[in-house]
C-alpha positions as CSV (number, residue, x, y, z in Angstrom):
1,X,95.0,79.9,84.4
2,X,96.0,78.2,80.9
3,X,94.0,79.9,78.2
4,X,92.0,76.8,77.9
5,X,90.8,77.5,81.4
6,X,90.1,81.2,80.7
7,X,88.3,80.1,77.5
8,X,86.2,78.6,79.8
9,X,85.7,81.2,82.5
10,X,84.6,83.5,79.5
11,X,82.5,81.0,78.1
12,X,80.5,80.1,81.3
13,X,80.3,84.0,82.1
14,X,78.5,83.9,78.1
15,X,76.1,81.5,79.0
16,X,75.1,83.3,82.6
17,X,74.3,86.3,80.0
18,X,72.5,84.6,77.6
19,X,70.5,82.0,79.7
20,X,70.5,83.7,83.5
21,X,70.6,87.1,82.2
22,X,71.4,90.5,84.4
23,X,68.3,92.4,85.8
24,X,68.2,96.3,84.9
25,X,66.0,98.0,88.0
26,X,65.9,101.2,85.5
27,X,63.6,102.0,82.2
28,X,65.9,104.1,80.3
29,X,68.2,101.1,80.7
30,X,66.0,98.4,79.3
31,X,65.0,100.7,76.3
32,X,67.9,101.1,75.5
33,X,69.0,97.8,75.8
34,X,65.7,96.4,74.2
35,X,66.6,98.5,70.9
36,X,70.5,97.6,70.8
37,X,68.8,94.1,70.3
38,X,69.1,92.5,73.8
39,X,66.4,90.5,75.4
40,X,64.1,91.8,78.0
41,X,61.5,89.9,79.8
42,X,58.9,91.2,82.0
43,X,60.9,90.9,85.4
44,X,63.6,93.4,83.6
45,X,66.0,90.7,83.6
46,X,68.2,91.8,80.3
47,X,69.5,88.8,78.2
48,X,72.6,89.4,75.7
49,X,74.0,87.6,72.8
50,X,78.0,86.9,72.7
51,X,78.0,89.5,69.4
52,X,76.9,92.1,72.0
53,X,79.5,91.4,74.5
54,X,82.1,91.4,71.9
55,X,81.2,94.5,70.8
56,X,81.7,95.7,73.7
57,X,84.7,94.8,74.5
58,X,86.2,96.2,71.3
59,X,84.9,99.2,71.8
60,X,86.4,99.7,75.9
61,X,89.8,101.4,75.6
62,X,92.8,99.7,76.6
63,X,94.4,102.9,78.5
64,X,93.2,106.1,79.1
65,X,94.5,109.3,81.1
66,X,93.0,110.4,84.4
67,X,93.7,114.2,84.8
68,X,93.3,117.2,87.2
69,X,93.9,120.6,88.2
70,X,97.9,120.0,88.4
71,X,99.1,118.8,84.9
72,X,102.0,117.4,85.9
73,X,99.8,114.6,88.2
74,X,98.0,112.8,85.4
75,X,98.0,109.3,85.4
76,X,97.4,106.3,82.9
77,X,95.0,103.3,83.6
78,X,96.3,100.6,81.3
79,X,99.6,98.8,80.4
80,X,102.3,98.6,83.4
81,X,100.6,101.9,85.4
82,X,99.6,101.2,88.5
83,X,97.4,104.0,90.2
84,X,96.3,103.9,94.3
85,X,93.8,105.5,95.9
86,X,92.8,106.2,99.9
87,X,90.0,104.1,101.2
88,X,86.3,105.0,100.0
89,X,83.5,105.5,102.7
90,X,83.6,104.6,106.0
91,X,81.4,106.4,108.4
92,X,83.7,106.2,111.1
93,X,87.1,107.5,111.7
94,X,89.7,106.4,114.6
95,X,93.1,107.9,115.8
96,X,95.3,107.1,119.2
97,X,94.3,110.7,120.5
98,X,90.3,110.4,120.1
99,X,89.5,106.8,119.6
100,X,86.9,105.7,116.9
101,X,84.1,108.4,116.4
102,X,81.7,109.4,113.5
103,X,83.7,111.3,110.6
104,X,83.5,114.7,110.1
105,X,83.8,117.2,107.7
106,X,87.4,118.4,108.9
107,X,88.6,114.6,108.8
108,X,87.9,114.5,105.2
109,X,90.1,117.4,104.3
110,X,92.8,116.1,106.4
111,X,92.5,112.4,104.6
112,X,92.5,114.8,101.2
113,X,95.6,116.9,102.6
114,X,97.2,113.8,103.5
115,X,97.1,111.9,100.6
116,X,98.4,115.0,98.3
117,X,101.1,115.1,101.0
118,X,102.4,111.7,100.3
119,X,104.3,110.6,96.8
120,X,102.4,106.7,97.4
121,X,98.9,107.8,96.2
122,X,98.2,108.9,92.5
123,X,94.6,109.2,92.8
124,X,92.6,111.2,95.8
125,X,90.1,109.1,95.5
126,X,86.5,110.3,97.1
127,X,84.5,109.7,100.5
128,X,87.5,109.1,102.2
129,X,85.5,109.0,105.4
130,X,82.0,110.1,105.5
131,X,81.8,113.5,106.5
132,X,78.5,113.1,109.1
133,X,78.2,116.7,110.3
134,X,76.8,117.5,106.8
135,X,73.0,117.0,106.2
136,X,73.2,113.4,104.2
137,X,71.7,115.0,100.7
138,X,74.4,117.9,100.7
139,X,77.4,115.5,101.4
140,X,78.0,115.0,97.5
141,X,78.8,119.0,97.1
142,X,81.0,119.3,100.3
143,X,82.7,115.8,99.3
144,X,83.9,117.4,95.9
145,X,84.9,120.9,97.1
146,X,87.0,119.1,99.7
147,X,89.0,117.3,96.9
148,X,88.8,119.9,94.3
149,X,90.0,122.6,97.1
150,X,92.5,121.1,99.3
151,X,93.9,118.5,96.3
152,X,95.5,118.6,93.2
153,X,95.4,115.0,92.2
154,X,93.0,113.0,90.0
155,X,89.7,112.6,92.1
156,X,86.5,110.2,91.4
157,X,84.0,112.8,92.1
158,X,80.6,111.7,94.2
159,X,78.5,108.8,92.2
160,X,76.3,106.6,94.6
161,X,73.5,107.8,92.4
162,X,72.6,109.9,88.8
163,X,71.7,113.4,90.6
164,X,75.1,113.6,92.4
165,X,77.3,111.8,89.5
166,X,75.7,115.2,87.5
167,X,76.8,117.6,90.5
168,X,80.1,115.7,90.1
169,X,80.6,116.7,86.3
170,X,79.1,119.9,86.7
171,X,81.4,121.0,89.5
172,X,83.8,120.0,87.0
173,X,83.1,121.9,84.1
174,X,83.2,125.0,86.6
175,X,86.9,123.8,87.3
176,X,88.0,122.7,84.1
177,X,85.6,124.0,81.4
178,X,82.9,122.2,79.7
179,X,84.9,121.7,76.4
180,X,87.9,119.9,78.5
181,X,85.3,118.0,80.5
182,X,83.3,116.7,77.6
183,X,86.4,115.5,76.0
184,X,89.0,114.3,78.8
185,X,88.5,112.2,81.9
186,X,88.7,113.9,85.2
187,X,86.2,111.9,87.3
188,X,86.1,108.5,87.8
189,X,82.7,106.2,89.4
190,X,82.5,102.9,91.1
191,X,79.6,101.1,89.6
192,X,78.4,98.5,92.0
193,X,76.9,95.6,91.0
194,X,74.0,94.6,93.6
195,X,75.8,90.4,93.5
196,X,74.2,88.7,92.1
197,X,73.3,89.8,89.0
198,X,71.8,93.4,89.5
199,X,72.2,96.8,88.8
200,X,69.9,99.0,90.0
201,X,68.6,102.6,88.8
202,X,71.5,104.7,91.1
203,X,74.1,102.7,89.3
204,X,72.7,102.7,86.1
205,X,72.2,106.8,86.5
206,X,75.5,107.3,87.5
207,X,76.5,105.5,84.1
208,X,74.6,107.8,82.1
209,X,76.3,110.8,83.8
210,X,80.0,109.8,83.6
211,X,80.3,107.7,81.2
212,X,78.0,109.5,79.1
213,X,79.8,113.0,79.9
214,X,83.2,110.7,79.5
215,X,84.2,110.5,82.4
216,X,85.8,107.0,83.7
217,X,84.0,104.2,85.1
218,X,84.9,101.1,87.5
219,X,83.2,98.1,87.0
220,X,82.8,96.6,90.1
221,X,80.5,93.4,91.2
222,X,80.9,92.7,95.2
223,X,80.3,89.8,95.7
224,X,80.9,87.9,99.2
225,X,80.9,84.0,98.1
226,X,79.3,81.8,100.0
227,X,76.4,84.4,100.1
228,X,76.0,86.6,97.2
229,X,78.0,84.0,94.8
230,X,78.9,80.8,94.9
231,X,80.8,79.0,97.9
232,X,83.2,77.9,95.0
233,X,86.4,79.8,93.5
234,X,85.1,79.4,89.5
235,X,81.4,79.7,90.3
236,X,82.5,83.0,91.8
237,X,84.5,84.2,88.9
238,X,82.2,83.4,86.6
239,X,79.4,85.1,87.5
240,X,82.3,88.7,88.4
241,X,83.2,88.0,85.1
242,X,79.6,88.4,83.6
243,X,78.7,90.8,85.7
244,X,81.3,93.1,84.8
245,X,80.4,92.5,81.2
246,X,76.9,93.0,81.6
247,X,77.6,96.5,82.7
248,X,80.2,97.1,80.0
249,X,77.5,96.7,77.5
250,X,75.2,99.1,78.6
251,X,78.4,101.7,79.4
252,X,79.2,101.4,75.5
253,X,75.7,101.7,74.6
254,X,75.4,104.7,76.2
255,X,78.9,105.9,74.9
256,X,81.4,103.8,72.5
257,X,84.7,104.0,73.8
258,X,83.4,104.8,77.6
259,X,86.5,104.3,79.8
260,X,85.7,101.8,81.8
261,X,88.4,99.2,84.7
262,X,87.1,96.0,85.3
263,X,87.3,96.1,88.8
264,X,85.6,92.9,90.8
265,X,85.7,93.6,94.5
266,X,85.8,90.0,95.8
267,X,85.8,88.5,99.6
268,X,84.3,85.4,101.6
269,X,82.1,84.8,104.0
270,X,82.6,83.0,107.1
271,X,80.0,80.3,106.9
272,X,80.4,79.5,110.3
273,X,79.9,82.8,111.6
274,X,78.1,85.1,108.6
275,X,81.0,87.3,108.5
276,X,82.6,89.1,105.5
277,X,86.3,87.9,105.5
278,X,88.5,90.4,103.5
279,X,92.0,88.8,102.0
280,X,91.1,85.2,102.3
281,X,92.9,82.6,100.4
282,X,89.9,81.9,98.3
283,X,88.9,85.6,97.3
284,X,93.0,86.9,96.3
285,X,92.6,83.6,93.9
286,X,89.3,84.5,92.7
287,X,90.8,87.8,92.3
288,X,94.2,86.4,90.5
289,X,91.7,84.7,87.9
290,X,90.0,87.9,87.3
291,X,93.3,89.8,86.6
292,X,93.6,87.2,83.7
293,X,90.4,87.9,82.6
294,X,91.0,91.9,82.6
295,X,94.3,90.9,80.8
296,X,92.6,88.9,77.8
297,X,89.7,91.4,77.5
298,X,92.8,94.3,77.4
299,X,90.3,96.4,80.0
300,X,92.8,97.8,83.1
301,X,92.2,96.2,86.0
302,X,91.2,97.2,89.6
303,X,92.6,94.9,92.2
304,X,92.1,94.8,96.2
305,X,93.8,97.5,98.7
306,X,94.7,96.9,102.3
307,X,91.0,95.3,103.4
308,X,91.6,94.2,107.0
309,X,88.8,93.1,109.6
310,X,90.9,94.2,112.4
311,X,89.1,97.0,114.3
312,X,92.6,98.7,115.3
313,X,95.9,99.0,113.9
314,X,97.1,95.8,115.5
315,X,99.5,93.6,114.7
316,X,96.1,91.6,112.4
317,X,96.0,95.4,110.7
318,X,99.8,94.8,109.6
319,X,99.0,90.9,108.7
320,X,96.0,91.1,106.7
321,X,96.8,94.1,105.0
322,X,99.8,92.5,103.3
323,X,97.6,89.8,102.8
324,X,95.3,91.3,101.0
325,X,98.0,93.7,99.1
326,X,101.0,91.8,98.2
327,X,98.8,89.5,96.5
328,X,97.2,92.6,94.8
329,X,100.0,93.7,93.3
330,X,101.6,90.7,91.8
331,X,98.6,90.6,89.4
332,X,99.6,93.7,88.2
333,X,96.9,96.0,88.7
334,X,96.1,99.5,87.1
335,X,94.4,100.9,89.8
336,X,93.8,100.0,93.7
337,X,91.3,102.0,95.7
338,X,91.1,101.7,99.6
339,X,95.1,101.4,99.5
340,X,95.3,103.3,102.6
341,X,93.1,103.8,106.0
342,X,90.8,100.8,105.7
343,X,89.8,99.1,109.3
344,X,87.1,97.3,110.4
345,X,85.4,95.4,107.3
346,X,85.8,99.3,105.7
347,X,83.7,101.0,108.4
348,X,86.3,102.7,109.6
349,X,89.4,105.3,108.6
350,X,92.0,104.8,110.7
351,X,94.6,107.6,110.5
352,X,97.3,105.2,112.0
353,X,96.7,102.5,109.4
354,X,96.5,105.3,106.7
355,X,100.0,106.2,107.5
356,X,100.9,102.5,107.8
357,X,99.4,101.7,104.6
358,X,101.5,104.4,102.8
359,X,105.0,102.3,104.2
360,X,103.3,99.5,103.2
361,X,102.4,101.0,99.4
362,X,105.8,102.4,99.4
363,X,107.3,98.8,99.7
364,X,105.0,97.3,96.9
365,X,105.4,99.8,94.5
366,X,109.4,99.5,94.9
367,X,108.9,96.1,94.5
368,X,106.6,96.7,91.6
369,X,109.2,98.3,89.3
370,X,111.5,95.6,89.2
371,X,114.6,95.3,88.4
372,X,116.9,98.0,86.3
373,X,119.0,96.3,83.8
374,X,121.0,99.5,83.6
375,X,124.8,98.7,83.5
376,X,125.3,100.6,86.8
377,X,123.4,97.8,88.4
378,X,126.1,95.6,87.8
379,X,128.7,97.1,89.9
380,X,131.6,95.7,87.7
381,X,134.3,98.2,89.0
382,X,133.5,97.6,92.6
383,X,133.1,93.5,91.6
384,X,136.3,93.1,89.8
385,X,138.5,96.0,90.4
386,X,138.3,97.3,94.5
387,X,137.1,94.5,96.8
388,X,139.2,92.0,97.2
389,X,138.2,88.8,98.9
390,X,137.1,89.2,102.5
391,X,136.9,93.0,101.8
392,X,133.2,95.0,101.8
393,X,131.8,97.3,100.1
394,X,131.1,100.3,102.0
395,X,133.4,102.5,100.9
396,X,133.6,101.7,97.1
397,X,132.8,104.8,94.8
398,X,129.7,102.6,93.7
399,X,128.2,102.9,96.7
400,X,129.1,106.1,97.9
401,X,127.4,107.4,95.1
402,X,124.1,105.3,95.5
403,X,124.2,105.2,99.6
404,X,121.3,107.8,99.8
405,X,119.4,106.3,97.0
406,X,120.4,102.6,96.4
407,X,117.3,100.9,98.4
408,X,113.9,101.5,99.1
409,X,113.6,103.1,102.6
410,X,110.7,103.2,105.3
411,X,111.2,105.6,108.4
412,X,108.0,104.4,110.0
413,X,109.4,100.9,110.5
414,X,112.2,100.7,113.0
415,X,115.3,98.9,112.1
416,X,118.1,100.1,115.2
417,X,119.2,98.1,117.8
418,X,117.5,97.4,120.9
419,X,119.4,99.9,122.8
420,X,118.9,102.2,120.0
421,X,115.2,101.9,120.0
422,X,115.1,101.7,124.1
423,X,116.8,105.1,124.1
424,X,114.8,106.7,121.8
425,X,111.5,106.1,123.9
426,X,111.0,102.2,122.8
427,X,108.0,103.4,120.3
428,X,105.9,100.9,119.0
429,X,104.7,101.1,115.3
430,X,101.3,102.2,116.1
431,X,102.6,105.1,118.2
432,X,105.5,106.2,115.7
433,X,102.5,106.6,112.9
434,X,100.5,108.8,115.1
435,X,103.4,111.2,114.9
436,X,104.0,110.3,110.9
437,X,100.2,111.4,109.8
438,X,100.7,114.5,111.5
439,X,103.9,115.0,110.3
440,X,102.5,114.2,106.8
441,X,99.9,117.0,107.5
442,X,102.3,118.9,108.3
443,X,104.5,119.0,105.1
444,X,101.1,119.4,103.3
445,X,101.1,122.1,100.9
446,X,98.1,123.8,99.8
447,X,97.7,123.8,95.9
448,X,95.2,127.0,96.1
449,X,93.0,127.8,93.9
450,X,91.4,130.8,91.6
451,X,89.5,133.3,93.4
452,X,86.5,133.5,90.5
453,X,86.5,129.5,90.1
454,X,86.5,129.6,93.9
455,X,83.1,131.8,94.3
456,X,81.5,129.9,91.2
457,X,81.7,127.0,93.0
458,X,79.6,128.0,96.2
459,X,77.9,129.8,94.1
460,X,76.7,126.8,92.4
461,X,76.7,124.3,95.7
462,X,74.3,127.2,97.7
463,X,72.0,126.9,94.9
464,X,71.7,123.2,94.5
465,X,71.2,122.8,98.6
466,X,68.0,124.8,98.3
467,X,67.5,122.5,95.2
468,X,68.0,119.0,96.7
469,X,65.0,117.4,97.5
470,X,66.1,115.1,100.6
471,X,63.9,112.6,99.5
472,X,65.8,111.5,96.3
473,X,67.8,110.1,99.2
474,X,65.5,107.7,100.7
């Protein structure tokens, strides 16, 4: 877009604020909206001036750090950083061996083991499958122990509502101490818009408890146009754009300087059918426009992972996952999540796609860096000095010294001859990343963890399951 365009998208997304407004399902919200000087009517439906938004805006950080229990694995949101996380909540997990089945408990720890395991995920991410052997109002305390146990990456914690956003920050002051907690980022939430134009109390809970404990937050309207927005490209955009902005305000409200990724998650639907289409044409544009828009606000920006509608890891797996990615990457996101495992509309985790997906991330983030400019690049020695014309340049010192290092490599895709690949037991790419994710868990190393942190933490998660009401659930 021309900056007269994006004038425009920001100027349309103003007037869905200020006329249409964003309803606020929660009454700490409104009051605290009502006395930052926004308009509420009786239906809760929250009005803002432009000053507000603008305020907002310069008070959101333009990069921030995401840390954990391992030092040396912090990463930046912001600038050129780009930061990608494992699929997020599927109830169903698949592999060659067992087929597609409900996740358990013990497929989450080998999603958490895995992604520590590879050097193509930066962040753990969270409900990497749903772990359904666990009573549904204890899941939050397992979900964290798994990532805080097994992992040593950044992690996002457990946020689909205010009572387990706390657990989260709680389980990570026993981890990293209240001081660190209350003044570094070590969780990070997804805060769903309900498209179009609602956040409800969950959401706005879980702001209070990260962003007001500083921890991160991802802004994140989903929105399947045609249904939930517009069957239109700008119509769309528009009302992600306001929608992320309507959240922003009441995540600097409740603390200036919140960290907070604008982070529309943006799809189609099949009019024909009602289906969600992840990775159409329509939805990466809408998704290039809001890049732009994340770009001129200075906010880092969330982009779209490997969504695929296939239900196995087919040859429409491989298809729509570059689809969805490659276009992902060239807006130059700061952070994807659902980078690896996603099948079926994001119901399931597919251990064979996760391993696929890593090749696939792999690839992008090579061809995310660029080129070097270095003056070793150039090769002059070799160029003008030892290969003369019809010669090659296998042997040259250049390349002898670069031949293990020179380009981007991925074992899981097969590159030998025919004959080659016959006499090796003519594997297709499905069956050679049954034997990578295992191989993955098995170069896993376990990061450990201190004994007395190690009993404060059940000590804590024992207590809180006879505290949970199941009810706040339902």
């Amino acid at each position: 877009a021309t900056e007269e365009q994006a004038q425009k998208i920001h100027d349309v997304s103003l007037r869905i604020l200020s006329e249409a407004g964003i309803a606020f399902y929660d009454e700490v919200a409104l009051d605290t909206l009502r006395e930052a000087g926004a308009e509420v009517d009786d239906d809760q439906v929250v009005r803002f001036d432009p000053e507000m938004v603008e305020a907002a805006l310069a008070q959101a950080p333009a990069e921030f750090q995401h840390k954990s229990r391992n030092p040396d694995k912090t990463v930046t949101y912001g600038g050129d950083n780009i930061v990608l996380a494992p699929v997020a909540g599927p109830p169903y997990v698949m592999d060659e061996d067992n087929g597609r089945r409900e996740g358990q408990y013990s497929d989450l720890v080998n999603f958490v083991k895995m992604a520590n395991a590879t050097p193509y995920l930066h962040n753990q991410g969270t409900e990497i499958c749903v772990p359904s052997d666990i009573p549904f109002h204890e899941r939050a305390l397992d979900i964290n122990y798994a990532h805080i146990r097994w992992g040593d990456m950044p992690m996002m914690g457990h946020y689909p509502i205010g009572m387990t956003a706390r657990d989260s920050v709680e389980m990570a002051r026993i981890v990293h101490g209240a001081d660190r907690v209350a003044s570094e980022h070590f969780l990070m939430g997804v805060i769903n818009v309900s498209s179009p134009r609602r956040l409800d109390d969950r959401m706005l809970g879980t702001i209070r408890e990260y962003g007001g404990t500083n921890q991160a937050l991802v802004l994140t309207p989903f929105i399947l146009a045609g249904a939930m927005g517009p069957a239109a490209i700008l119509g769309t955009v528009a009302q992600a754009n306001a929608e992320v902005l309507g959240a922003l305000v009441y995540a600097q409200l409740v603390k200036p300087g919140a960290p907070c990724i604008y982070g529309p998650f943006l799809a189609t639907l099949d009019l024909q059918s009602g289906s969600p289409v992840f990775g159409s044409a329509e939805s990466l544009l809408a998704q290039s426009l809001c890049g732009q828009m994340a770009q001129r606000y200075d906010m880092p920006f969330r982009a779209a992972g490997t969504y695929v509608s296939s239900k196995v890891t087919d040859m429409q797996a491989g298809y729509e996952a570059v689809m969805a990615m490659l276009p992902s990457m060239l807006t130059k996101p700061n952070f994807v999540l659902h980078a690896a495992g996603w099948l079926e509309n994001g119901l399931t985790t597919g251990y064979e796609k996760f391993a696929l997906d890593l090749e696939l991330c792999g690839v992008l983030l090579a061809l995310a860096q660029g080129v070097s400019w270095d003056e070793e690049e150039w090769a002059l020695d070799s160029l003008l000095n030892e290969v003369p014309p019809g010669g090659h340049h296998l042997g040259t010192e250049h390349t002898m010294n670069r031949f293990r290092t020179a380009f981007h490599r991925t074992p899981l895709f097969d590159h030998d001859s025919f004959a080659q690949w016959e006499a090796d037991g003519s594997k297709d790419a499905t069956t050679r990343a049954t034997a990578s994710w295992k191989a993955l868990l098995e170069r896993y190393e376990d990061p450990g963890i201190d004994d007395a942190i190690d009993a404060e933490l059940r000590d804590f998660m024992e207590r809180r399951r006879r505290e949970i009401d199941p009810a706040d659930f339902q």
